[in-house]
N, CA, C and O atoms as CSV, one atom per row, in Angstrom:
chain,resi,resn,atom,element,x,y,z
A,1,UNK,N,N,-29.391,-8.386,2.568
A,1,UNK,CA,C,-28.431,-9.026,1.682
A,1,UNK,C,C,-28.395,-8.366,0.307
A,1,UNK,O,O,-27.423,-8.328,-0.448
A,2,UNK,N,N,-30.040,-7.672,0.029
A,2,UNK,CA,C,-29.644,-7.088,-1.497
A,2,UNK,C,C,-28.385,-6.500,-1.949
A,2,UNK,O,O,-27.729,-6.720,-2.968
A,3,UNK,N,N,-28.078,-5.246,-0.410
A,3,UNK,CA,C,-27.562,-3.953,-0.128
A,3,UNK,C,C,-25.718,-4.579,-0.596
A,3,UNK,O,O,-24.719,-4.208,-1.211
A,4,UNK,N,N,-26.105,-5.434,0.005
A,4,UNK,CA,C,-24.018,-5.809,-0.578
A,4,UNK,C,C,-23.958,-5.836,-1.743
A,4,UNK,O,O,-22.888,-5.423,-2.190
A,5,UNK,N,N,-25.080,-6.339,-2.851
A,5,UNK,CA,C,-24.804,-6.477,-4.409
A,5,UNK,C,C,-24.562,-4.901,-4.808
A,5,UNK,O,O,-23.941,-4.744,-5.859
A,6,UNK,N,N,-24.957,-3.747,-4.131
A,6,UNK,CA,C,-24.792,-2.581,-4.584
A,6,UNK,C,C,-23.279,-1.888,-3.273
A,6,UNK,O,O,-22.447,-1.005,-3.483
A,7,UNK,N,N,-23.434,-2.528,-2.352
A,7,UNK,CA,C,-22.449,-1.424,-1.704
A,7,UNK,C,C,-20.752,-2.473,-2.141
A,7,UNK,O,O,-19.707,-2.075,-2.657
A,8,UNK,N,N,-20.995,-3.313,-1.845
A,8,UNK,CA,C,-19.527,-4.224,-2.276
A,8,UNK,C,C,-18.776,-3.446,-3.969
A,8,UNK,O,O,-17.694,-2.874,-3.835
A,9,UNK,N,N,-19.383,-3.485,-5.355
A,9,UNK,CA,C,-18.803,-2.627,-6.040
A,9,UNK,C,C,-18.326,-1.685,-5.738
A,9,UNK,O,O,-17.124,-1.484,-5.908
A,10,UNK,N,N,-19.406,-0.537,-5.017
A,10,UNK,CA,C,-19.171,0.908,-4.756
A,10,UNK,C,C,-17.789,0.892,-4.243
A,10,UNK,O,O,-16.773,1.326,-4.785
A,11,UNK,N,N,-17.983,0.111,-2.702
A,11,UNK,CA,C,-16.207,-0.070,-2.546
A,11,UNK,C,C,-14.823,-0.032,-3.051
A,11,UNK,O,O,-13.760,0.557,-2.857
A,12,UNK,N,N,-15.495,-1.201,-4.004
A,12,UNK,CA,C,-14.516,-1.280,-4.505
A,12,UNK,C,C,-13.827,-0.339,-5.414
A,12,UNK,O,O,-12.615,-0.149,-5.518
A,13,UNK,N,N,-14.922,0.287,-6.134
A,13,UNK,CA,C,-14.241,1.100,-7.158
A,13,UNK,C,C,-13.828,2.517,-6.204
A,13,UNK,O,O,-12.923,3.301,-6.492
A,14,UNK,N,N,-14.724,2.614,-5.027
A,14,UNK,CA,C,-13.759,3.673,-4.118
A,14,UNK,C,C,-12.438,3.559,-3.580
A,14,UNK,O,O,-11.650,4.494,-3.439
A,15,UNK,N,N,-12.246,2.381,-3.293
A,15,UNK,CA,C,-10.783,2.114,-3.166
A,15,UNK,C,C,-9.680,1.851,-4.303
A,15,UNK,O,O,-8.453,1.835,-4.213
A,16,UNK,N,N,-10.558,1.644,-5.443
A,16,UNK,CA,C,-8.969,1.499,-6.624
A,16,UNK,C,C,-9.079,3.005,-7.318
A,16,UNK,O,O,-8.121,3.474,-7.932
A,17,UNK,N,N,-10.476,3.801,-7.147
A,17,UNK,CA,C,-10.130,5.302,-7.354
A,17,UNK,C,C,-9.114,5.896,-5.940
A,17,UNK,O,O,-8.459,6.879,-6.285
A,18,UNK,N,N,-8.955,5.622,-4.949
A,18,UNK,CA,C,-8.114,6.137,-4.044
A,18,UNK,C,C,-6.598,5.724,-4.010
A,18,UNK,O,O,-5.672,6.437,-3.622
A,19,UNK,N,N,-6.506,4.205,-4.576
A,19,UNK,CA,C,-5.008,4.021,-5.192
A,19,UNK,C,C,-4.706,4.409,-6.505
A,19,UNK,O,O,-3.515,4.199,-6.734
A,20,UNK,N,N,-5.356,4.932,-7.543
A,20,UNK,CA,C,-5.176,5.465,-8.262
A,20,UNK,C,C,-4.360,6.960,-8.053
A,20,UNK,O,O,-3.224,7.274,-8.409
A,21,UNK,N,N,-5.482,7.808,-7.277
A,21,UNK,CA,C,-5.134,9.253,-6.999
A,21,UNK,C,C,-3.539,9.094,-6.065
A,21,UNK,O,O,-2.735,9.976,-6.366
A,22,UNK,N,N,-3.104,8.193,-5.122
A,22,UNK,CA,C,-2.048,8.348,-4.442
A,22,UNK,C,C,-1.097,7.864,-5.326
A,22,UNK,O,O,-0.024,8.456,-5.215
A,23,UNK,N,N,-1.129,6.657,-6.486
A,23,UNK,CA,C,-0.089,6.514,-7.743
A,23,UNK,C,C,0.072,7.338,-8.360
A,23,UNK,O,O,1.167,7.116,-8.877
A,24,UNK,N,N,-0.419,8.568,-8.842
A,24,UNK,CA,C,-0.663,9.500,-9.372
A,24,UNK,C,C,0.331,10.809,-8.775
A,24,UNK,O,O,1.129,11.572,-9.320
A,25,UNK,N,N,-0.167,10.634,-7.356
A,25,UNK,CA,C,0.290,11.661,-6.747
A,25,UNK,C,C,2.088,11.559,-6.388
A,25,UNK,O,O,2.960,12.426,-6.453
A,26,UNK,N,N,2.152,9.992,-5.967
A,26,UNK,CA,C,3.551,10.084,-6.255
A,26,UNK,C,C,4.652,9.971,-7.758
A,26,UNK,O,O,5.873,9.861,-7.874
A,27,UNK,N,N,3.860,10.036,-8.457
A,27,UNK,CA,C,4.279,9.857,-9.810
A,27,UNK,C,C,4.725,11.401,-10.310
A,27,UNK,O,O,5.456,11.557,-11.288
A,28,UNK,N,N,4.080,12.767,-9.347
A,28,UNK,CA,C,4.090,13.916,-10.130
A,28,UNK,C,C,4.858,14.442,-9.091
A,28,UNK,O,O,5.007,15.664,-9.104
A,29,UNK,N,N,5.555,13.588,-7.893
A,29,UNK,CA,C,6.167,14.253,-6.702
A,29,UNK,C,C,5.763,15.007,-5.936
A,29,UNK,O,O,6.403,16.036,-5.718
A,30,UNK,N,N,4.425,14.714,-5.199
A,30,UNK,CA,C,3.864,15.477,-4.264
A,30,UNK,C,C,4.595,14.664,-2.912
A,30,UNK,O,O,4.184,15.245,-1.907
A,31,UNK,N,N,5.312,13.796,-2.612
A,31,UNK,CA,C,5.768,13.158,-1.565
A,31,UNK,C,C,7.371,13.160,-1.579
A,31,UNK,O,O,8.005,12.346,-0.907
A,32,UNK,N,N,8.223,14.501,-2.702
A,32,UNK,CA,C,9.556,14.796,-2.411
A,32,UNK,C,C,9.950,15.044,-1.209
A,32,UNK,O,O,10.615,14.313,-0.474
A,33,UNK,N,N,9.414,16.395,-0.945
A,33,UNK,CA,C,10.271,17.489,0.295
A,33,UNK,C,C,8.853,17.303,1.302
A,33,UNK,O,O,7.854,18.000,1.477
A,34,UNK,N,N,9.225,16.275,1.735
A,34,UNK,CA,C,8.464,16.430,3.420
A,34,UNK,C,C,8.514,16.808,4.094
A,34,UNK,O,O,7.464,16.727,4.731
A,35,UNK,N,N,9.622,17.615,4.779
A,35,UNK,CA,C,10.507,18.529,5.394
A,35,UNK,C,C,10.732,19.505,4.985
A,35,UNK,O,O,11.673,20.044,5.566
A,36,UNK,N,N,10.218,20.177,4.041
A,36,UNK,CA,C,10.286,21.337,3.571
A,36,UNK,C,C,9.686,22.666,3.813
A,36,UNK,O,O,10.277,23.707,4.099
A,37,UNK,N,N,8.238,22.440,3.630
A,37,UNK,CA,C,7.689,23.176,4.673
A,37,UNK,C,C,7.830,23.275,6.114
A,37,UNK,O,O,7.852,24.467,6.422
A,38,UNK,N,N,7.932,22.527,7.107
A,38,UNK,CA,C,8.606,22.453,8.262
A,38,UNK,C,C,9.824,23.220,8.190
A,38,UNK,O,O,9.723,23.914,9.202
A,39,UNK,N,N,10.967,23.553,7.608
A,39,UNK,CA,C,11.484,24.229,7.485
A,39,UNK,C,C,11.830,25.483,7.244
A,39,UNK,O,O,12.707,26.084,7.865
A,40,UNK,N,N,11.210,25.902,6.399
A,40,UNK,CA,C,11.233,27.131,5.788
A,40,UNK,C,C,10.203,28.308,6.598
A,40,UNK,O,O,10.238,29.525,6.417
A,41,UNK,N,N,9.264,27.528,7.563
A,41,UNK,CA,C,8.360,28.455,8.287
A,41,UNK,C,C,9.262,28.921,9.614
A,41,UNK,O,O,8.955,29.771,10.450
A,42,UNK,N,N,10.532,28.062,9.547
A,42,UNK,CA,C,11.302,28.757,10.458
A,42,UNK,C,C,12.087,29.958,10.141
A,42,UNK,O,O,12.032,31.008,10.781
A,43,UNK,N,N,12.497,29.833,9.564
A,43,UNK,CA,C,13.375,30.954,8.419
A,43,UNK,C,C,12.178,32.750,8.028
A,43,UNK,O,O,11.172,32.537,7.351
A,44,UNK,N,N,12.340,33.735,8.330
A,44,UNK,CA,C,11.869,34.808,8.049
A,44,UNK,C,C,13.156,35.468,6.950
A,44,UNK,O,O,14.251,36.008,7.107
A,45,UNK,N,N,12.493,35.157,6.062
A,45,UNK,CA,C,13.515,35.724,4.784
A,45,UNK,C,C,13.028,37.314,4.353
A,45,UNK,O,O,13.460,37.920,3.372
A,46,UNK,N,N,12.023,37.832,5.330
A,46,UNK,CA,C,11.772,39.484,4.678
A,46,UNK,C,C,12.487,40.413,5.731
A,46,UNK,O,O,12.424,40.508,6.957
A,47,UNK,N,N,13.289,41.147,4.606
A,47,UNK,CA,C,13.663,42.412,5.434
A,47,UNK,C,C,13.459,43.591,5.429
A,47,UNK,O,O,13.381,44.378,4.486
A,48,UNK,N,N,13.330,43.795,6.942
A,48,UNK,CA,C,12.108,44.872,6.958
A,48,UNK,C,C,12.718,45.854,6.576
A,48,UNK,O,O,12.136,46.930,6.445
């Protein structure tokens, strides 16, 4: 029972550091062009 007074915080602050980093991440537009890469690896734009 000690072990929850120390692992229950840890949690927690691991999970509001992990909604942090994904608010973050959509805030700077890493979740625009989802389809973008998928795309463009079709396309060979060098000519030889």
């Amino acid at each position: 029972m000690n072990a929850l007074i120390y692992l229950i915080p840890i949690a927690l602050l691991l999970g509001f550091t992990g909604l942090i980093a994904f608010i973050w991440a959509l805030k700077n537009g890493q979740f625009d062009d989802l389809d973008g890469a998928a795309h463009r690896i079709l396309f060979d734009d060098e000519n030889d």
